[in-house]
C-alpha positions in Angstrom: 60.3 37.2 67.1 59.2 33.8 65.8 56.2 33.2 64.0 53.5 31.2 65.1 53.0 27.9 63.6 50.2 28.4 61.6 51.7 31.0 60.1 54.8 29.0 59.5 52.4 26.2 58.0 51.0 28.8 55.3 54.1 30.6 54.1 55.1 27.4 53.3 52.2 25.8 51.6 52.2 29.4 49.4 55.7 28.3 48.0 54.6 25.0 47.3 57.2 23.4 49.2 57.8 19.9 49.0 59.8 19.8 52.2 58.6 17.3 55.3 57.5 20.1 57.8 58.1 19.6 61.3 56.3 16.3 63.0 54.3 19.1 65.0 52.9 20.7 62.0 51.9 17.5 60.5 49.7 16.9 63.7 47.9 20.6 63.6 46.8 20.6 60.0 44.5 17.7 59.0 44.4 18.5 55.3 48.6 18.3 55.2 48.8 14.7 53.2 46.2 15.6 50.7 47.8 19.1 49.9 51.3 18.1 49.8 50.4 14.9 47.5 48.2 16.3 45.1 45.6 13.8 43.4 46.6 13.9 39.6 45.2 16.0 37.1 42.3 15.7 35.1 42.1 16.8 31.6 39.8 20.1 31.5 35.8 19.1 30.3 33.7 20.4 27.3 31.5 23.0 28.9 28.8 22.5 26.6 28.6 18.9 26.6 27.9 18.9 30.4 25.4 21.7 29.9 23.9 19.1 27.5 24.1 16.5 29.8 23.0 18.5 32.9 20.2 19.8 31.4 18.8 16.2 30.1 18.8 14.8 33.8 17.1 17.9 34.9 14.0 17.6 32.7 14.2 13.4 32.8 13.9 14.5 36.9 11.7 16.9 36.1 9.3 14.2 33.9 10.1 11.9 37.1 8.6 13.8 39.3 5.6 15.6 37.7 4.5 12.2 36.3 5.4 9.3 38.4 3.8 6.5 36.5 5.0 7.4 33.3 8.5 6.2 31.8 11.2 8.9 30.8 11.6 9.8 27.4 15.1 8.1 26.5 14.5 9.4 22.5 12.7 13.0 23.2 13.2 13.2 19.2 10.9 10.7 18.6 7.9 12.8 19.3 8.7 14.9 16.2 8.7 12.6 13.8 5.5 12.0 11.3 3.1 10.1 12.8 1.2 7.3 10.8 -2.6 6.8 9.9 -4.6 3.7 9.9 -7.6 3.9 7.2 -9.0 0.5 6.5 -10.8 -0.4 3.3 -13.4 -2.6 4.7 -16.6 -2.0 6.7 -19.0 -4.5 8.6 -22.6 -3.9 7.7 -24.0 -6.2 9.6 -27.5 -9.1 8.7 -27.2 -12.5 9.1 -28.0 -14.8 6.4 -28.7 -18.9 6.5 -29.1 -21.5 4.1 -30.6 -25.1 4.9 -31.4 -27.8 1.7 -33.7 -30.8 2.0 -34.6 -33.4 0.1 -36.6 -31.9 -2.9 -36.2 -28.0 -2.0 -33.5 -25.7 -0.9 -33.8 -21.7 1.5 -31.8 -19.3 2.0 -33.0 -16.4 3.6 -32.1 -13.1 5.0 -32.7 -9.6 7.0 -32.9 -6.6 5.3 -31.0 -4.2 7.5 -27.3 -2.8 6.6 -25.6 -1.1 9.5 -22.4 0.2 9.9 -22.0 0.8 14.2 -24.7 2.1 15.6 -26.2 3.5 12.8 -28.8 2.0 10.4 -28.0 2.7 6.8 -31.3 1.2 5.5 -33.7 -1.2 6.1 -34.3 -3.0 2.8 -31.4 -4.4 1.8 -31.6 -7.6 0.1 -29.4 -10.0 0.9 -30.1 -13.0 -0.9 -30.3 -12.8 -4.8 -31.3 -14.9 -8.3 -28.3 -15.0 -10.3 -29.8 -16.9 -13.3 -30.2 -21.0 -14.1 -32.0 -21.8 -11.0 -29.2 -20.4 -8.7 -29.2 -18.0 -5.7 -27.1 -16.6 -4.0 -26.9 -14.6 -0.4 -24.1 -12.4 0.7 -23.6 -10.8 4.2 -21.0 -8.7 5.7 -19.8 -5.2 3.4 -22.7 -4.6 1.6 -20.6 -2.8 -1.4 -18.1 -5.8 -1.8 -21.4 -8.7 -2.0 -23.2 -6.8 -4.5 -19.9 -6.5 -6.5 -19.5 -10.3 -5.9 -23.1 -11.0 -7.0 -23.0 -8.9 -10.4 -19.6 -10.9 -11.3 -21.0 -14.1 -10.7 -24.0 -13.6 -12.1 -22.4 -12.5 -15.2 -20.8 -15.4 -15.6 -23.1 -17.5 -15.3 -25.0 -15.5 -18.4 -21.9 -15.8 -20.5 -21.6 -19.7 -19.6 -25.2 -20.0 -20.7 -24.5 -18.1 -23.9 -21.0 -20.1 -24.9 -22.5 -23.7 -24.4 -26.1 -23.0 -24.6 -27.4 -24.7 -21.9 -27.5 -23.8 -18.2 -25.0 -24.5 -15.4 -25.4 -27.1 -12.9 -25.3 -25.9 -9.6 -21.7 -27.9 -9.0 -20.2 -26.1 -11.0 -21.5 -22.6 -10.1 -20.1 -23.8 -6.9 -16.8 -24.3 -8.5 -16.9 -21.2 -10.4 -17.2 -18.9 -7.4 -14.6 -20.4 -5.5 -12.7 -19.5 -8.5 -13.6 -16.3 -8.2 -13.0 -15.4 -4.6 -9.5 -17.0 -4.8 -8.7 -14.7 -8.0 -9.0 -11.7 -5.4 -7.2 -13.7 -2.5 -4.5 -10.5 -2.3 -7.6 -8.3 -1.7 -10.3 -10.7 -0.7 -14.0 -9.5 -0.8 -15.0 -8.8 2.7 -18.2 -11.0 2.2 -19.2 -14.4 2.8 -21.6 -16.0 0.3 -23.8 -18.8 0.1 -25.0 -20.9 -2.7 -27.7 -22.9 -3.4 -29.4 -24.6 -5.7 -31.2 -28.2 -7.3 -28.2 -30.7 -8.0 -29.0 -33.1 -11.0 -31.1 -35.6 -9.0 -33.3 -32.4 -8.3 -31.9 -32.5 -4.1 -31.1 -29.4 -2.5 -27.3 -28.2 -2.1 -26.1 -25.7 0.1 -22.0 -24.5 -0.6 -20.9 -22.4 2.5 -17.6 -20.2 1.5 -15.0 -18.5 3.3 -13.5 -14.9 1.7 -10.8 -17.1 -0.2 -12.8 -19.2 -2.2 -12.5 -22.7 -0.2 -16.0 -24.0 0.0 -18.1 -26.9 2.0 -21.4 -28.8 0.7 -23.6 -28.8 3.3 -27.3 -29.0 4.9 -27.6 -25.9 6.9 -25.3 -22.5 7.2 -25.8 -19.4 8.9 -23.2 -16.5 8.2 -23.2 -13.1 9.2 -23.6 -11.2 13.0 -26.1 -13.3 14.4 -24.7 -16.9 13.4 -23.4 -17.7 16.5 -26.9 -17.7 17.5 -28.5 -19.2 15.0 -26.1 -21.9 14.3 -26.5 -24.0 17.7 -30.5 -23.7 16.8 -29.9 -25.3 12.9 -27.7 -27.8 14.8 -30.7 -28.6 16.7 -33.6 -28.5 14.8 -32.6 -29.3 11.2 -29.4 -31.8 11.7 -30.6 -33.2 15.1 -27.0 -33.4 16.3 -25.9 -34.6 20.6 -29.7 -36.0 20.7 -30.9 -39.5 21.8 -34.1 -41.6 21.9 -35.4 -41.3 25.2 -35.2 -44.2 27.2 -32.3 -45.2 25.7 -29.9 -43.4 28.2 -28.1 -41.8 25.4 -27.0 -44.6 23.6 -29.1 -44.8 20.8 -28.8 -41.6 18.2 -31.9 -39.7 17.3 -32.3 -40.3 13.7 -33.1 -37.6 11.2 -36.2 -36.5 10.0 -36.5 -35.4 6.3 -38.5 -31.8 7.5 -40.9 -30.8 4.5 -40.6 -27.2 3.2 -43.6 -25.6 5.2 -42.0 -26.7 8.2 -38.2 -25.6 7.7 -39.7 -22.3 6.8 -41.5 -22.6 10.1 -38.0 -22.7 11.8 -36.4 -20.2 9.7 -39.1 -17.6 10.7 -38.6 -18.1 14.2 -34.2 -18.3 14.3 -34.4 -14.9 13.0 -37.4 -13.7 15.3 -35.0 -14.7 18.2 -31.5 -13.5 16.8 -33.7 -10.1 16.2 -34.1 -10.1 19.9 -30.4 -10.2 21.2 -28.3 -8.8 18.3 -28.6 -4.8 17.0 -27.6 -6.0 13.4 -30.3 -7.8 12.5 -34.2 -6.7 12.1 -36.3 -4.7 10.1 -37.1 -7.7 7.5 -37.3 -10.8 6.3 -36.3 -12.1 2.7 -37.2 -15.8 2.2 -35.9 -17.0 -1.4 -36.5 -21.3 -2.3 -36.1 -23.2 -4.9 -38.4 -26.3 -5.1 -38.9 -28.9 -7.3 -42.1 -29.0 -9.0 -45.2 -26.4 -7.9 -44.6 -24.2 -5.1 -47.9 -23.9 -3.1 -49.2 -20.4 -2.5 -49.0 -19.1 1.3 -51.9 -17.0 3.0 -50.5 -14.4 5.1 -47.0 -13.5 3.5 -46.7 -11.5 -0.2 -45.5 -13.8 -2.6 -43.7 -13.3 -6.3 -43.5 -16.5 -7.8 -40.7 -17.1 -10.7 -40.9 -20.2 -12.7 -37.1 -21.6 -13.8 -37.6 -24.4 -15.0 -34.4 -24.7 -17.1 -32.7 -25.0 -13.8 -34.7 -27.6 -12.3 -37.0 -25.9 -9.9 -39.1 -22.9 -9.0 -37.5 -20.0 -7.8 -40.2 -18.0 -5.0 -39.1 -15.1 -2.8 -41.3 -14.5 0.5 -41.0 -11.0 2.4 -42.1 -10.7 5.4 -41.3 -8.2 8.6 -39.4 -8.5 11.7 -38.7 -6.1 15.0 -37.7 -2.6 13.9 -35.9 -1.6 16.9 
C-alpha cells in the first residue's frame, strides 16, 4: 500500500535528504526551499551578555515610559559617584555708600545697616571711617573683608607718618590702597572702598576703586546695593550732566554750579531717604563724615562730634542722623 504524500514528504525530511523530491511535493509544502537550503549557521551567543543587554533596554523602557520628559540614563553609574559641594567664601551685606568732593570740602556718607538676605544683622554699622592724616575712608559690601581693609590701611598710613614724620597726602593714600587691593588680586577683598580727602590746594578728591586696586579721581560715587539708584540722581544734581539752558533747545550746556556744603548735604540726606524707600539693604541710619577746610559750622537738629585735623588740611566732622527702619 503506498503512502500518502505527506507522509512521504516527512520520512524524508527526517533523513535529511538532499534529494529533489518529486515536482508534486515541491508544490504541497511551502516551507520546502527554506528546509532543504538551510540559512548558515550562527556561532552560539554569550547567555549572560544578552541577559545584560536585555535587561538594560528593559529598565531604559521602563524609565521611558514612567517618565516621558526625562532622558534615559546612558551612564546609570554616574549616579554613584561623590557628589561635589559649592561653599563660597564671600557674603553680600548689603548699605550703600557715596562720596561727592567740592571746591573747599569733601562727604562721604553711609547707612548703618549690614544684612546678609533677608535678615538684618545690625543696624549700626559704620561704614565710613577716619583712618588718620585727614583721610576717610568708606567700605560697602562684606562687612568682615572692609573692616580688614580699613585696619590695613589705616596702619599704614600710621607707619608712613612715623618713618617720614610728616603726614600723607591724600594722592598718595590713593596710591597706596590701590597697592593694597592689587597685592590680594588672587583673593580680592569683596569690598569696594572709597577715599577721600583735601588735596594740596585744600580741594576735595574723591578715588572710586574696584576689588583689584584700579582706581578713578572723581566728583561723585555711589557704591554699594542702592547705587543704581543713587547714581542717576548724583548725575543730576551734583555733575548736571544731559541738561540745557532753557530756551536754548538743547544746544547750549547747563553749566555747573560749585554747590556749597550745606547744600550737598541737603542732597545727600534726601538720595538715601529715597534709595531707603525701594531697596531692603539700606535703612536704619545715616553716617555723614566731611572734611572741610577751615571751621565747620555747627548744625541745629543733627548730633555732631567735631574732630579737628589740621595736620591734614581740614576738619574732620561726622553727622548721625536716622532713616526708615523697615
Amino acid at each position: 500500500m503506498c503512502c500518502p504524500l505527506s507522509t512521504q514528504f516527512e520520512l524524508r525530511l527526517n533523513e535529511r535528504t538532499h534529494v529533489n523530491p518529486a515536482p508534486e511535493l515541491q508544490a504541497i509544502h511551502p516551507l520546502h526551499d527554506l528546509i532543504t537550503n538551510p540559512p548558515p549557521t550562527r556561532p552560539p551567543r554569550n547567555p549572560s551578555t544578552l541577559g545584560t543587554i536585555y535587561s538594560f533596554c528593559l529598565s531604559t523602557m521602563a524609565s521611558s515610559y514612567l517618565l516621558p520628559h526625562s532622558q534615559p540614563n546612558i551612564h546609570p553609574t554616574t549616579a554613584s559617584q561623590p557628589r561635589q559641594h559649592h561653599w563660597s567664601p564671600y557674603t553680600e551685606n548689603g548699605g550703600c555708600i557715596l562720596g561727592i568732593a567740592g571746591k573747599d570740602y569733601v562727604i562721604i556718607a553711609g547707612d548703618t545697616r549690614s544684612s546678609e538676605g533677608y535678615s538684618i544683622n545690625t543696624r549700626t554699622a559704620r561704614k565710613v571711617y577716619d583712618v588718620g592724616s585727614g583721610i576717610i575712608l568708606g567700605v560697602v559690601g562684606m562687612s568682615a573683608d572692609g573692616e580688614e581693609l580699613v585696619r590695613k590701611v589705616a596702619r599704614k598710613i600710621d607707619d608712613y607718618k612715623r618713618n617720614h614724620d610728616k603726614h600723607i597726602t591724600v594722592a598718595a593714600a590713593a596710591v597706596m590702597l590701590s597697592r593694597t587691593l592689587y597685592q590680594k588680586r588672587f583673593f580680592p577683598y569683596y569690598c569696594q572702598p572709597l577715599l577721600g580727602g583735601l588735596d594740596e590746594d585744600g580741594v576735595g578728591a574723591i578715588y572710586s576703586y574696584d576689588y583689584v586696586g584700579s582706581f578713578e579721581r572723581e566728583q561723585s560715587r555711589a557704591y554699594g546695593a542702592a547705587a543704581s539708584l543713587i547714581t542717576p540722581f548724583l548725575d543730576n544734581q551734583i555733575n548736571f550732566k544731559n541738561q540745557f539752558v532753557p530756551g536754548s533747545n538743547g544746544e547750549e550746556p547747563r553749566k555747573k554750579v560749585d554747590l556749597s556744603k550745606e547744600q550737598v548735604e541737603k542732597i545727600v540726606k534726601d538720595a538715601f531717604t529715597s534709595a531707603v524707600e525701594r531697596h531692603i539693604e539700606v535703612g536704619d541710619g545715616l553716617q555723614v563724615v566731611s572734611i572741610v577746610k577751615g571751621v565747620r559750622k555747627e548744625g541745629d537738629d543733627e548730633e555732631e562730634d567735631e574732630r579737628d585735623k589740621t595736620a591734614g588740611g581740614g576738619v574732620i566732622s561726622e553727622v548721625m542722623s536716622d532713616l526708615k527702619k523697615d
